[in-house]
ZATORRO-525615 format. One record per residue (C-alpha): residue in three letters; x, y, z. Coordinates in pm, whole numbers, padded with zeros to 5 digits, always signed. Example, Ala and Ser with C-alpha at 12.3 -4.5 7.8 and 13.67 -1.06 7.14 Angstrom:
BEGIN
ala+01230-00450+00780
ser+01367-00106+00714
***
This chain:
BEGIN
unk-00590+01308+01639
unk-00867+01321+01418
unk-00782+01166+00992
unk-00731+01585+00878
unk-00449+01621+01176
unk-00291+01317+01104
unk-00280+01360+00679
unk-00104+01698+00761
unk+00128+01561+01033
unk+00220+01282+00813
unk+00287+01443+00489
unk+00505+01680+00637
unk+00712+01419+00833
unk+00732+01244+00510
unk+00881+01578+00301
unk+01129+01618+00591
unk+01321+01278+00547
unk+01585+01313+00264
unk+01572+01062-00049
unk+01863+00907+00126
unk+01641+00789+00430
unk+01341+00687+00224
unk+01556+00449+00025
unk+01698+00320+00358
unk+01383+00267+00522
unk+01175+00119+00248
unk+01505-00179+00203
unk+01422-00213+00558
unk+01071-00318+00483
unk+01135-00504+00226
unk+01359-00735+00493
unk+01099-00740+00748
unk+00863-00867+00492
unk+01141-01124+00379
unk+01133-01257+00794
unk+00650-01274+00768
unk+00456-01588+00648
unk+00297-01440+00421
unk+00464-01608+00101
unk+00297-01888+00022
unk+00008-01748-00152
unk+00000-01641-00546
unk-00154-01335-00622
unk+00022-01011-00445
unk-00105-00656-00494
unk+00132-00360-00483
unk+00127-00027-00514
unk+00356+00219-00679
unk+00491+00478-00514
unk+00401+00835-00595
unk+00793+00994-00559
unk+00673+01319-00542
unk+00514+01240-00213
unk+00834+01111-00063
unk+00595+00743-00086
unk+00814+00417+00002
unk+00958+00265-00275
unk+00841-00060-00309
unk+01090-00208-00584
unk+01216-00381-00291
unk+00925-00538-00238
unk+00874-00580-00612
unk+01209-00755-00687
unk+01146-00997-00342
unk+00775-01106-00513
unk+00986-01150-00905
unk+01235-01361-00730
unk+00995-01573-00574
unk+00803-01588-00883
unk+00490-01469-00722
unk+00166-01300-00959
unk+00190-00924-00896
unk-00093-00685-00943
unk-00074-00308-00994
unk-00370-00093-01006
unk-00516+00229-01216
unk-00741+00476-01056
unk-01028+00554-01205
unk-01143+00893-01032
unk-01444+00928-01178
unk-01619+00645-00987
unk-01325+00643-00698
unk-01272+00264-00881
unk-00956+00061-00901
unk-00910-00155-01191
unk-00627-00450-01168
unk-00395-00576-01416
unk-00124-00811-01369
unk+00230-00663-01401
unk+00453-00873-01663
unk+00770-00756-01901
unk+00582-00586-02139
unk+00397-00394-01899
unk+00402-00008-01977
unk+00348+00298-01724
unk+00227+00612-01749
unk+00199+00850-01465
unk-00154+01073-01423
unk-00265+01384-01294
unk-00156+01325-00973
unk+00195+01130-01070
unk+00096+00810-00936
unk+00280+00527-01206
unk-00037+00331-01386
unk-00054+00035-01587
unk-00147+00198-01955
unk-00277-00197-02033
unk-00237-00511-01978
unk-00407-00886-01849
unk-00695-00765-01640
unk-00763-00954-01280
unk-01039-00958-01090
unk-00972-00849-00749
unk-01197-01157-00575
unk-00837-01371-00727
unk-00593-01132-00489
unk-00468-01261-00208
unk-00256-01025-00074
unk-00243-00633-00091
unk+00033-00377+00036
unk-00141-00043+00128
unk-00019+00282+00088
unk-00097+00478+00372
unk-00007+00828+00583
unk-00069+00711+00896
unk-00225+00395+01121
unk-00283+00360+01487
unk-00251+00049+01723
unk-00616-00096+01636
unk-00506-00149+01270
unk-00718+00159+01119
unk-00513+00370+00854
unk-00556+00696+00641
unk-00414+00751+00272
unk-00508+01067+00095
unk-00860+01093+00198
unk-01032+00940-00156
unk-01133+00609-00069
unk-00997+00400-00376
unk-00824+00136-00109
unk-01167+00099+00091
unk-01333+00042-00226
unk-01101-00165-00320
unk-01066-00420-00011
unk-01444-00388+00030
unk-01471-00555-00300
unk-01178-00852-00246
unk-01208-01183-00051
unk-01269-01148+00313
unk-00992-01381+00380
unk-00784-01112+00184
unk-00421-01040+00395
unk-00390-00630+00411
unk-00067-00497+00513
unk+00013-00122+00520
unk+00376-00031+00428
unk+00495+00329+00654
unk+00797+00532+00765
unk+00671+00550+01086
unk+00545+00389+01377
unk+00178+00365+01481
unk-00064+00657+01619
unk-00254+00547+01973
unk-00557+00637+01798
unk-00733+00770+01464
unk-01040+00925+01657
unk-01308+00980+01307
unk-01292+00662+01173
unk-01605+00538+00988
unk-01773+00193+00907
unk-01644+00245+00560
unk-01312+00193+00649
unk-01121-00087+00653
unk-00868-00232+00875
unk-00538-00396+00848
unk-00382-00713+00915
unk-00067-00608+00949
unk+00166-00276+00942
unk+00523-00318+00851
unk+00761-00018+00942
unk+01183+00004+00925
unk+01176-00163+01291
unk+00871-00387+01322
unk+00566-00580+01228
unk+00241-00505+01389
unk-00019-00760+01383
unk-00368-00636+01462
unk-00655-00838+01561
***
C-alpha cells in the first residue's frame, strides 16, 4: 500500500479502538519496553501523544524513564522550517498544546539533538523492513537525519507491521526497532 493508503487505513483503525483499549495497549508497551536492552544509555527522547488522534499514551513510558532516573527530552515543532527543537523535560516544565493539539514544551534547558541517544517515534504505520509513516510532514526525518548515527529509533504502534510501504523515499528514515502490545520487532 502506498504512504496515502496506509495514513487513511491507520487513522481510522486508530479512531475505532475505544479510550479503554488505547490505555490497555500503550501499558502493554510500556512492559515490553521494560523486558529490551535499551536502558543503559542517558538521554531518551519521547514524544507526547496528540489525544485527539487516539496517539499512545506514553506516560507509561514516561514514568518507566523517571523511575530509572533517565534524561528525557520532549520536542516543539517549529512548522515554519518543518524543525524540531529539544528541551529537556524537568518539574518545572510547562505545556502548552498548538494548532494541531500536540502538548509542547513552552521553555525550558535546550539540548542539542547530536547528545540523544534514544528516540520513541510516533508513527501510523511501519512495515517488516523497518520503514514507517507519521502524518506526512517530515519533522521526525529531519529530526533523526540531524542526531548521531549510532542513535537507537524505536516506533511505538497499536498495531502490527505492514508487508510493505511501497513509496518510500531516500529521505526517510528507518527504525531500529517497533514495539507493539504483543512484540518487539528488530529490523536490520
Amino acid at each position: 500500500m502506498t504512504k496515502q493508503e496506509l495514513r487513511k487505513k491507520y487513522k481510522q483503525l486508530r479512531q475505532n479502538l475505544t479510550k479503554n483499549e488505547i490505555e490497555e495497549k500503550s501499558l502493554a508497551i510500556a512492559n515490553q519496553l521494560l523486558e529490551s536492552a535499551i536502558w543503559d544509555y542517558s538521554f531518551y527522547h519521547i514524544f507526547l501523544p496528540i489525544e485527539e488522534q487516539n496517539e499512545i499514551n506514553t506516560e507509561y513510558i514516561l514514568n518507566i524513564l523517571a523511575g530509572k532516573d533517565k534524561n528525557i527530552i520532549v520536542s516543539k515543532s517549529n512548522f515554519s522550517d518543518i524543525s524540531m527543537s529539544h528541551f529537556l523535560l524537568t518539574d518545572n516544565t510547562r505545556f502548552k498544546k498548538n494548532k494541531y493539539n500536540i502538548p509542547e514544551p513552552i521553555s525550558g534547558i535546550s539540548i542539542e539533538s547530536k547528545s540523544i541517544d534514544v528516540v520513541f517515534i510516533p508513527l501510523l504505520a511501519y512495515d517488516v523492513m523497518g520503514n514507517r509513516i507519521g502524518y506526512g510532514k517530515g519533522f521526525y526525518d529531519r529530526f533523526l537525519a540531524s542526531c548521531k548515527p549510532e542513535i537507537i529509533k524505536i516506533g511505538l504502534s497499536l498495531f502490527n507491521p505492514e508487508k510493505e510501504i511501497i513509496n518510500t523515499t531516500i529521505e526517510d528514515i528507518t527504525l531500529d526497532y517497533c514495539v507493539t502490545p504483543n512484540s518487539i520487532y528488530k529490523f536490520e
